[in-house]
DRENMI-302046 format. One line per field, with one value per residue: residue number from 1; x negated, y negated, z of N, C-alpha, C in turn; residue in three letters. Coordinates in steps of 0.02 Angstrom, whole numbers. Atoms other than C-alpha are relative to their C-alpha. Layout:
! DRENMI-302046
resi = [NUM_...] $
nxx = [X_...] $
nyy = [Y_...] $
nzz = [Z_...] $
caxx = [X_...] $
cayy = [Y_...] $
cazz = [Z_...] $
cxx = [X_...] $
cyy = [Y_...] $
czz = [Z_...] $
resn = [ALA_...] $
//
This chain:
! DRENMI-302046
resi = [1_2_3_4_5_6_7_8_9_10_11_12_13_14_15_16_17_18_19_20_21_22_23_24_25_26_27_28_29_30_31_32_33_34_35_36_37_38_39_40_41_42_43_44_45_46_47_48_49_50_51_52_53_54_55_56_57_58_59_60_61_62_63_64_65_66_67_68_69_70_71_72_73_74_75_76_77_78_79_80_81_82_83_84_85_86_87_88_89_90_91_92_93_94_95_96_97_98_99_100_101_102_103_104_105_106_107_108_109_110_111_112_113_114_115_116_117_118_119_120_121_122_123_124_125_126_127_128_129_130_131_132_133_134_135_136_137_138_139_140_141_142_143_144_145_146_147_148_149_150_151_152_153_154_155_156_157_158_159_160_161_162_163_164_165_166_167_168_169_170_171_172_173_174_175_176_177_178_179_180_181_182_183_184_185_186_187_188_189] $
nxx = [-2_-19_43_39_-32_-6_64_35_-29_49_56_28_-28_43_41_-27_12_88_19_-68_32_45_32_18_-37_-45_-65_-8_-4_86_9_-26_-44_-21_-8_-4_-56_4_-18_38_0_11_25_53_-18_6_-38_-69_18_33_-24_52_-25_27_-11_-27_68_49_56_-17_-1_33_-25_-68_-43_-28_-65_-25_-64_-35_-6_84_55_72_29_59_46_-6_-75_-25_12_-51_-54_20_14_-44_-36_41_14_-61_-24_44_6_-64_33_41_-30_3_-20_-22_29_-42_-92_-47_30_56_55_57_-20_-34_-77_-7_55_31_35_-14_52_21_-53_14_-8_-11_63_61_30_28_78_33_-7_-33_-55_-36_12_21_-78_5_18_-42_-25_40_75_43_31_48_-64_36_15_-63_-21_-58_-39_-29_-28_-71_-64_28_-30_-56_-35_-66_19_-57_-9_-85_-3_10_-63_-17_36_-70_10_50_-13_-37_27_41_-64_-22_55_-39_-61_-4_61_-39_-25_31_47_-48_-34] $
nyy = [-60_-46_-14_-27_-74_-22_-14_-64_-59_-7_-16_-64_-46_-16_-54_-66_-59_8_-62_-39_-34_-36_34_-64_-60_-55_-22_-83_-5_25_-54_-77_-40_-35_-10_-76_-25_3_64_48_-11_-69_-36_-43_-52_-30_37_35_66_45_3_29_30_6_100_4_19_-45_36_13_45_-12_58_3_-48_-39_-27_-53_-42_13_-45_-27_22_-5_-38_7_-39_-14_-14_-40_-68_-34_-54_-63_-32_2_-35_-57_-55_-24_-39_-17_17_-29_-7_70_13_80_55_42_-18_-9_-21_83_11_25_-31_13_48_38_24_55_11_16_-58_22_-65_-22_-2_17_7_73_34_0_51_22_-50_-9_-47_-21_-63_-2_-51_-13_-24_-77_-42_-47_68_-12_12_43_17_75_58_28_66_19_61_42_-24_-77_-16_-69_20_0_-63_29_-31_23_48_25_48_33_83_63_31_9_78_65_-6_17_92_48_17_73_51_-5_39_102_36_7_54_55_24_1_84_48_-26] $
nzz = [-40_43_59_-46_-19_41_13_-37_23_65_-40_-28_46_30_-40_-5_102_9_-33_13_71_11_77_39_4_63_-14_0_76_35_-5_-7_48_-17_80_-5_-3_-67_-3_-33_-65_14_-58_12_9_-80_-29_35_13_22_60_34_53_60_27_52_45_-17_-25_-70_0_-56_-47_-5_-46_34_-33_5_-3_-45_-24_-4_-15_18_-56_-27_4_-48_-20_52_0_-15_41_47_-24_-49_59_13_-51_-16_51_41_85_59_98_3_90_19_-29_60_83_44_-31_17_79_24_32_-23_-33_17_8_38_39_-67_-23_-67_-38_-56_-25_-38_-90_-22_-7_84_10_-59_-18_58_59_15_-17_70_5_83_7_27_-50_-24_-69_-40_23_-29_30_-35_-1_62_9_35_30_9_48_-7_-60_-14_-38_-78_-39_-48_-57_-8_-43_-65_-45_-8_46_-14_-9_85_19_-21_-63_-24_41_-39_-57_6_-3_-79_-40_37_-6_-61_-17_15_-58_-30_2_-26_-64] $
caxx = [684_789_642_527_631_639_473_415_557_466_317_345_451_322_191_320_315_136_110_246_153_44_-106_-167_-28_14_183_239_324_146_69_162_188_326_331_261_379_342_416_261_266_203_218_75_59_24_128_294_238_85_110_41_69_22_-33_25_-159_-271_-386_-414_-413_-549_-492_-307_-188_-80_124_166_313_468_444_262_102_-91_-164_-327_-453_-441_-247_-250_-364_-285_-135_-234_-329_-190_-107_-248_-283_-84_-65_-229_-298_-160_-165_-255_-130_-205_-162_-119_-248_-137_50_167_128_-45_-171_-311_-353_-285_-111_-31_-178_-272_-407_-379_-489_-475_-339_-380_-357_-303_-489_-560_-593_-638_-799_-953_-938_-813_-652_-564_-508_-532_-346_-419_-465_-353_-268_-360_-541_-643_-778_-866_-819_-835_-864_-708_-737_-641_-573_-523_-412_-256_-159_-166_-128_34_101_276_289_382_342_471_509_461_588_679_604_777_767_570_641_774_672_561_724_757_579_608_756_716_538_671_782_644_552_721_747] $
cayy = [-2133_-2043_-2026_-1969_-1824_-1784_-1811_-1675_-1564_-1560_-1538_-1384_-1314_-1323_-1248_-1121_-1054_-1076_-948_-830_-833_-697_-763_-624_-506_-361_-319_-130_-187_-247_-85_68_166_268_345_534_658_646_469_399_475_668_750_824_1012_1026_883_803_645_609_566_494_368_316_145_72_-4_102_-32_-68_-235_-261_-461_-429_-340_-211_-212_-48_77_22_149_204_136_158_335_317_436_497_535_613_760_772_835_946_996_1013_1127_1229_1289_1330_1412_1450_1393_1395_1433_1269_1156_986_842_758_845_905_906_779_756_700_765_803_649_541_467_348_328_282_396_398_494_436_412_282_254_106_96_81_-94_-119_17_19_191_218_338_402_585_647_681_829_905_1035_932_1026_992_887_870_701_533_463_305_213_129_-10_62_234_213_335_258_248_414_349_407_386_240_207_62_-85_-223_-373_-522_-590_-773_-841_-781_-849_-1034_-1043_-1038_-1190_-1280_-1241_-1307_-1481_-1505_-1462_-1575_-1702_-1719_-1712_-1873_-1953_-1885] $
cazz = [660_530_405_544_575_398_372_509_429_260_351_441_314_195_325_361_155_164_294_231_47_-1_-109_-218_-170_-302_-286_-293_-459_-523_-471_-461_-608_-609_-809_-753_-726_-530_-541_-495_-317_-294_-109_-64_-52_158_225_201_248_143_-36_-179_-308_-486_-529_-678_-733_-671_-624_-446_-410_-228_-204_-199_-57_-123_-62_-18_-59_55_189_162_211_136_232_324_265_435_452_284_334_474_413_306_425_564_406_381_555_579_402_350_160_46_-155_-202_-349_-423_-355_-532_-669_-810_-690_-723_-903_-868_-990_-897_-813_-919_-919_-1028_-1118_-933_-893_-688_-559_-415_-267_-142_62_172_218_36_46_239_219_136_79_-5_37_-111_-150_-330_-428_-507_-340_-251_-90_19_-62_69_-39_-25_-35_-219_-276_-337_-483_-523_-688_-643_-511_-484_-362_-175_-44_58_220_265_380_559_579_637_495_513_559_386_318_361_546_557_440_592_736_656_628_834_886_763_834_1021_995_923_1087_1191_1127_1149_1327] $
cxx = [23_-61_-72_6_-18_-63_-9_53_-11_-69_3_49_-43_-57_35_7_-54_-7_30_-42_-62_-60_-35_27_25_50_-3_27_-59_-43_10_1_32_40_-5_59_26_36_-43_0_-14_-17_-50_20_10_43_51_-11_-70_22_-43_13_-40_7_18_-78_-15_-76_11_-50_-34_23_65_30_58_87_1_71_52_-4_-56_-57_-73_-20_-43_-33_10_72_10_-37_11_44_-39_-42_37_40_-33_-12_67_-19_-80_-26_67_-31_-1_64_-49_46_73_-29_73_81_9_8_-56_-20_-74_1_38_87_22_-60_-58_-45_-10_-14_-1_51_-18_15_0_-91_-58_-30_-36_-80_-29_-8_60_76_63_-2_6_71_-24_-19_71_1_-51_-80_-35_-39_-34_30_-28_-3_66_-29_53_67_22_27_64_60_-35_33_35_27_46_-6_75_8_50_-13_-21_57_-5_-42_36_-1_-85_17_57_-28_-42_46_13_-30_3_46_-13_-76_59_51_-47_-26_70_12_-52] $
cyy = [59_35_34_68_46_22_73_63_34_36_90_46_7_47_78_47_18_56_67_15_42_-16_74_69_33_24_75_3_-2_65_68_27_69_43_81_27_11_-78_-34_11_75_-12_15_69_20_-61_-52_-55_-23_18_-31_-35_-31_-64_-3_-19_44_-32_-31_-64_-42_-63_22_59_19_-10_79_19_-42_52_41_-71_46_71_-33_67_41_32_53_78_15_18_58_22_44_82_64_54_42_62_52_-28_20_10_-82_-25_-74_-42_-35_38_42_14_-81_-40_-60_58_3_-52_-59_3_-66_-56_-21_66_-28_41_-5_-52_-61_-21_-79_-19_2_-54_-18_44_0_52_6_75_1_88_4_19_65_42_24_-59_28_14_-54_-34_-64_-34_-48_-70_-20_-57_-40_33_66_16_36_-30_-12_104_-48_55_-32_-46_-1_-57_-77_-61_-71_-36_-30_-85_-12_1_-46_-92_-26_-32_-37_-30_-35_-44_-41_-11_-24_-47_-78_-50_0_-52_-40_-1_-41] $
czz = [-43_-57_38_-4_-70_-21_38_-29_-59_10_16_-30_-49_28_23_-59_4_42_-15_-69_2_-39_-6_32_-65_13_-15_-102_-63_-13_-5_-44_16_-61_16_34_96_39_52_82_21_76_4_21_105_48_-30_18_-28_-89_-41_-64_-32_6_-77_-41_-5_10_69_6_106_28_23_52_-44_37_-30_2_55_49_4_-4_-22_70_9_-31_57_43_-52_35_61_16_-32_56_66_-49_-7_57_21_-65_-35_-62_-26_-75_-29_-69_-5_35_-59_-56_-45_24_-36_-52_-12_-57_25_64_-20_-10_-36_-19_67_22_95_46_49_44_72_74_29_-2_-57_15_71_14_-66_-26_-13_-3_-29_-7_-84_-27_-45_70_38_90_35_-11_40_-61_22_-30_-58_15_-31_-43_-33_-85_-35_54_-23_12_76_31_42_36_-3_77_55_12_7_-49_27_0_-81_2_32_75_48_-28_78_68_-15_10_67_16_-29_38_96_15_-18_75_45_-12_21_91_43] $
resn = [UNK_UNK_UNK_UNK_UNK_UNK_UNK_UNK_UNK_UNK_UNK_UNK_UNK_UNK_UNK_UNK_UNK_UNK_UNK_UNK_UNK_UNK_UNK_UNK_UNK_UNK_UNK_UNK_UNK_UNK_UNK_UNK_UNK_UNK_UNK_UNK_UNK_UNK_UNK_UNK_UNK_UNK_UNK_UNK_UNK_UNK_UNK_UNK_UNK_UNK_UNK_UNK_UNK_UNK_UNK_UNK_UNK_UNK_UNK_UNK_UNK_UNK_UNK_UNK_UNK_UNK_UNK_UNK_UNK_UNK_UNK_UNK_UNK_UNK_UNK_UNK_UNK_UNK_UNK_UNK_UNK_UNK_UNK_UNK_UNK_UNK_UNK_UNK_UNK_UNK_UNK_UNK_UNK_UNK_UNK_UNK_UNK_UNK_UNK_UNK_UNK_UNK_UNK_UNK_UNK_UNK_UNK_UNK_UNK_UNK_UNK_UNK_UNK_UNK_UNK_UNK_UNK_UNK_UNK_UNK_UNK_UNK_UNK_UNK_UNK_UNK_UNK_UNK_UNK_UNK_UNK_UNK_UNK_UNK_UNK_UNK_UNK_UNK_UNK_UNK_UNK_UNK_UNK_UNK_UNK_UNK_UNK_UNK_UNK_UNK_UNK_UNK_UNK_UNK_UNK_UNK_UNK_UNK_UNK_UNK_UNK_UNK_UNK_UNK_UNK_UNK_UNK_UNK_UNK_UNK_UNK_UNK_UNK_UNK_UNK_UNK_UNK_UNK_UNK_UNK_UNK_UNK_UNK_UNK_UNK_UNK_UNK_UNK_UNK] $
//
């Protein structure tokens, strides 16, 4: 009976890691670079919550999910403009700055030796066209929606995020523990 128990406690502690692991997650440490003088994170010019950060490759990687920032989440194509457009009709056009081209001690487009063009959106990978703004383009440049290739990526555009944490491992490892224990007195009962 004892080895039963144990058994199923192996069991669904192992299934409980297993669901909990990420396969082909990039961590923020993996990703982020934070070397320019913007520490790898640059406001944008029309809203205090969207932002924008530097990868450390500059190759964008289409199998793999990205961890984001603590506190920011991937824009939508669709959230980003509008803000900018929400911005524009209040304020009007503003005096246009780069995104990234030569601030922050890029050169151009390139950065630490990385030539890097283009800024990508939660819904890069879920659509077949592509939705990506250009880092030489002025924030408020619509323009059209490039192509992201894989080895001229930027970074992502990040919004600042509300939303509620998730429960900790240790809080989701106890409530397996619970249900083992309460399937355990129950076969006895």
């Amino acid at each position: 009976m004892k080895f039963k128990f144990l058994k199923q406690f192996i069991l669904g502690s192992m299934l409980l890691l297993a669901t909990n692991s990420y396969a082909g997650l990039i961590t923020v440490d993996e990703w982020h670079g934070t070397n320019d003088n913007f520490s790898g994170l640059k406001q944008s010019q029309f809203s205090d919550d969207v932002y924008f950060a530097v990868s450390k490759t500059g190759v964008f990687d289409y199998s793999a999910d990205y961890e984001m920032l603590e506190g920011f989440r991937q824009a939508t194509w669709d959230e980003y403009w509008s803000l900018a457009d929400d911005y524009i009709a209040l304020n009007g056009l503003w005096s246009a700055t780069y995104n990234y081209y030569s601030k922050g001690g890029w050169a151009g487009y390139n950065f630490e030796g990385i030539n890097r063009h283009y800024l990508s959106f939660a819904d890069e990978k879920a659509s077949n066209s592509k939705y990506v703004i250009h880092t030489g383009n002025y924030d408020n440049y619509r323009g059209t929606q490039y192509t992201l290739t894989q080895n001229q990526w930027a970074g992502f555009v990040l919004i600042k995020s509300t939303d509620v944490p998730e429960p900790s491992t240790l809080a989701i490892f106890a409530l397996g523990i619970m249900g083992l224990a309460a399937r355990r007195f129950k076969k006895q009962s």
